[in-house]
GURORO-196694 format. One record per residue: x negated, z, y of N, C-alpha, C, CB in turn; residue in one letter. Coordinates in pm, whole numbers, plus 32768, in hexadecimal, padded with zeros to 4 digits. Glycine has a CB too. Layout:
<votors>
XZYXZYXZYXZYA;...
</votors>
This chain:
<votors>
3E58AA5D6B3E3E18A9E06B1F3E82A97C6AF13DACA9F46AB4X;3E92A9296B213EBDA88F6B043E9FA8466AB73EADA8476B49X;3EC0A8326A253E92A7A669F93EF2A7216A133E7BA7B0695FX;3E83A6BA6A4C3EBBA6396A853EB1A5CE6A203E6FA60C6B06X;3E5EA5EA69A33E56A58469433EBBA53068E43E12A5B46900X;3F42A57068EF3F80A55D6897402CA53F69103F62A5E7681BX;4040A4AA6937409EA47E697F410AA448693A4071A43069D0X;412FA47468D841A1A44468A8420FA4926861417DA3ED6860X;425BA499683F4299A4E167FA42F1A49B677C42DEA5276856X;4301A4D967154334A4B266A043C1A4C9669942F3A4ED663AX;43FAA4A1665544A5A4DC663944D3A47E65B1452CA4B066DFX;4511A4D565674533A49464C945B7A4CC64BB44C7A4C8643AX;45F5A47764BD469AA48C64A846C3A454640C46FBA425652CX;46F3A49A63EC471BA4B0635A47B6A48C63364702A54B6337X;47EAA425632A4876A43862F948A0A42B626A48C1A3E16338X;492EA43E6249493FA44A61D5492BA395619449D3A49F61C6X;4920A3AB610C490DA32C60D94958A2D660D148EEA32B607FX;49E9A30A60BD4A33A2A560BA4AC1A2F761284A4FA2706006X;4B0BA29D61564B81A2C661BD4BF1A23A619B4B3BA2CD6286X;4C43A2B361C74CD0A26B61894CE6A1F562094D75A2F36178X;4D28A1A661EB4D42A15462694DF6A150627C4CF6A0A86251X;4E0EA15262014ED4A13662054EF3A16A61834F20A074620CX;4F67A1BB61704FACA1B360DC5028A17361034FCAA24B6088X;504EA12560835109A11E60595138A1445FE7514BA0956052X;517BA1AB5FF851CBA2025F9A522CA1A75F675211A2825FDAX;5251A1A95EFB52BFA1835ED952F3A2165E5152A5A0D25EA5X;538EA23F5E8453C8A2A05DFE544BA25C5E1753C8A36A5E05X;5461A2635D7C54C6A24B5D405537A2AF5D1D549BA2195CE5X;5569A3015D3F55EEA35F5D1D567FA34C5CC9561CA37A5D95X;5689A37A5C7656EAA3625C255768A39D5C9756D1A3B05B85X;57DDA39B5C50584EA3F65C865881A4385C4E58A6A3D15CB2X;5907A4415C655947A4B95C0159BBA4775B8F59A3A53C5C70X;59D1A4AE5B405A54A4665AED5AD3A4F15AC75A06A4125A33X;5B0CA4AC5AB85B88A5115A8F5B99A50959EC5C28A4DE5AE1X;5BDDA59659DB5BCFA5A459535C39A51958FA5C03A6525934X;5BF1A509589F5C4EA47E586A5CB6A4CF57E85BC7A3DC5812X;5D10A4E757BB5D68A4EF57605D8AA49356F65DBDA5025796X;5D73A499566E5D74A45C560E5CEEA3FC56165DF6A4235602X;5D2BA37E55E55CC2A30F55CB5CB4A2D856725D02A284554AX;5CF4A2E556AB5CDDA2CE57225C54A2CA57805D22A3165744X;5BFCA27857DA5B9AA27757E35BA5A2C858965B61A1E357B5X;5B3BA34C58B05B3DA36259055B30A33B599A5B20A38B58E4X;5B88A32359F35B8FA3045A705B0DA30E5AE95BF5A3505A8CX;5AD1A2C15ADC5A5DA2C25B5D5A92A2C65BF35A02A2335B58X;5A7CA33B5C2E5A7EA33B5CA359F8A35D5CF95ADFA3855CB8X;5A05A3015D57599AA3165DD05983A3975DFA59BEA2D15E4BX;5901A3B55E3858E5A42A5E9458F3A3F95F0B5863A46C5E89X;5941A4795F65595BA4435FE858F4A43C604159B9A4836023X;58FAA43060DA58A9A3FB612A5836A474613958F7A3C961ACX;58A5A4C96167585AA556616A57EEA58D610358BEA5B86164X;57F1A5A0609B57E7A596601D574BA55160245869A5425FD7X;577AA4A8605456EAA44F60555691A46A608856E3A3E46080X;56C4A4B261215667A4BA617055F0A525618F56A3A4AC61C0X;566AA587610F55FAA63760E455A7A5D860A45640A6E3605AX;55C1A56C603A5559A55C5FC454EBA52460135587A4F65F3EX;54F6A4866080549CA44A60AA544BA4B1612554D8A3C460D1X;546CA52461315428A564619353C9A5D4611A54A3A5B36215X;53F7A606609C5397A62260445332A5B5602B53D4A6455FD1X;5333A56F601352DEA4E45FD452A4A4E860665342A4365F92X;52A4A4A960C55284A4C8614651F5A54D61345325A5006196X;5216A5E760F751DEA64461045169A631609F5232A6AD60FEX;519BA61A60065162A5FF5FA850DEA5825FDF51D7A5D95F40X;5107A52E6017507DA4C2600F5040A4D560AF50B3A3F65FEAX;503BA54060D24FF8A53B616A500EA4F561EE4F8CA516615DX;508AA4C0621450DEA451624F5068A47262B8519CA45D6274X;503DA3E462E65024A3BA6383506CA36C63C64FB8A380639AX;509EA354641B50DCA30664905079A2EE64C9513FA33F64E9X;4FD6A2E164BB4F86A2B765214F58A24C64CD4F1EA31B6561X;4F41A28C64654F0EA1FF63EE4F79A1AB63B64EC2A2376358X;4FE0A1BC641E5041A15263D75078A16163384FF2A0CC63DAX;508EA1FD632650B9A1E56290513CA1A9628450BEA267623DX;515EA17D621351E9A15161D05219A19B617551EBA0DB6193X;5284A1CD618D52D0A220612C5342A1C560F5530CA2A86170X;5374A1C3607453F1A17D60305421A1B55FE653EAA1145FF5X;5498A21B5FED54E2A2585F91554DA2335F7954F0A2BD5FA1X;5579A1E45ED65613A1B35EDA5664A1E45E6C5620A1185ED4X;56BCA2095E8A5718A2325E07574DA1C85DBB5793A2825E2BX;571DA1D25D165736A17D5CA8576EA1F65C3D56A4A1215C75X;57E4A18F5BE357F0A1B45B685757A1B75B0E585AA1545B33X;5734A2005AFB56E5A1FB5A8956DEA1EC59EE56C2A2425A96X;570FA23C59A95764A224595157E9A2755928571DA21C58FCX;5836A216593058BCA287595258E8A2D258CC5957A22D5991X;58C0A284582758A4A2E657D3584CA2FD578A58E2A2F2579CX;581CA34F577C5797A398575D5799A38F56DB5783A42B578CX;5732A37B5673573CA33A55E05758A391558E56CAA2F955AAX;5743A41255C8575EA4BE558057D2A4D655915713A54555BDX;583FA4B555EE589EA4A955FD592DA43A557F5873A48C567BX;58D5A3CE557D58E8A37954F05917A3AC54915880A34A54B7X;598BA395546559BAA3D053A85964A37F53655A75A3AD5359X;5952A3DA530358F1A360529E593FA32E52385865A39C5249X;58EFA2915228593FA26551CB597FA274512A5918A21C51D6X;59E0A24151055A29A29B50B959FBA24C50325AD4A2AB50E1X;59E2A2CA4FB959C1A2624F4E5A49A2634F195944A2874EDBX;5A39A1C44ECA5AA8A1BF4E795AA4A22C4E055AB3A1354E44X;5A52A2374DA45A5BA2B94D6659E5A3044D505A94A2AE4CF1X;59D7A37B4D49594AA3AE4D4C58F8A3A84CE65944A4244D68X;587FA3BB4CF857F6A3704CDB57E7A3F94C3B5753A3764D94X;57D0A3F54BDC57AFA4364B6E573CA4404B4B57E1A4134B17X;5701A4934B3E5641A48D4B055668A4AD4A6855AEA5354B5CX;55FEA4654A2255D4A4AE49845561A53949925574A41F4914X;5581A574491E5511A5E749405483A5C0496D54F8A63C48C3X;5463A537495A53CAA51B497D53DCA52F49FF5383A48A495BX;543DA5014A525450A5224AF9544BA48D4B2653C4A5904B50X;5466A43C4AD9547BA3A04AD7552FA3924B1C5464A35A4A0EX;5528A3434B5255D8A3004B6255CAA2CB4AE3560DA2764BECX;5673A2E54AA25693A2CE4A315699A2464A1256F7A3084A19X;568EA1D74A68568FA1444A3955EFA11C4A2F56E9A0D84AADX;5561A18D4A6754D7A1374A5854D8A16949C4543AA1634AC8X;551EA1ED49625513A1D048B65565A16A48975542A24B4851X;5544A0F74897557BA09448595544A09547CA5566A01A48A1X;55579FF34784551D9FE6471754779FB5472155759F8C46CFX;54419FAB478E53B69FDC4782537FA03F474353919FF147DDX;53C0A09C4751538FA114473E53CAA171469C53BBA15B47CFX;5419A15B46525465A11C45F05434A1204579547DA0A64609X;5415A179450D53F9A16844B4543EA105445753EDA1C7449CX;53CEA0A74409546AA06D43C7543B9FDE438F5500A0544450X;
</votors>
């Protein structure tokens, strides 16, 4: 038996909600420095080409690269900071700091505090 009542057919296509259309990457890469001796401030040197081209082909991996969606990749080698603040001597007191037994620096017992 045939049913003829029903001439149409349905179809519901479902896509995702949202779709990427383009990314542009941009990373920033530090380089390398050489060890500095004394007060001397350490030497920034570049990463070479080779070097760049492992990193921008990670970054590449890391964000899902399309060449169909036209992504943009930008990887450039910068100094970042060539010394690091942990690296920093700290500054020098002229003479060191004394507490009273209260656990005060010895100049907040002034004569405020002062019987008298």
């Amino acid at each position: 038996m045939i049913n003829y009542e029903i001439s149409k057919t349905v179809s519901r296509i479902i896509e995702p909600f949202g779709t990427i259309k383009k990314l542009s990457v941009a990373a920033l890469v530090d380089g390398t420095y050489e060890a500095a001796e004394g007060d001397t401030p350490r030497k920034y040197l570049p990463r070479n080409a080779e070097e760049m081209a492992k990193l921008e082909e990670l970054v590449k991996k890391a964000m899902g690269f399309s060449a169909e969606r036209q992504d943009q990749v930008e990887v450039v080698n910068v100094p970042l900071n060539p010394t690091p603040s942990w690296m920093k001597k700290p500054p020098s007191r002229s003479r060191p700091e004394t507490r009273s037994p209260s656990g005060f620096p010895s100049s907040a017992t002034g004569s405020a505090w002062s019987s008298g």
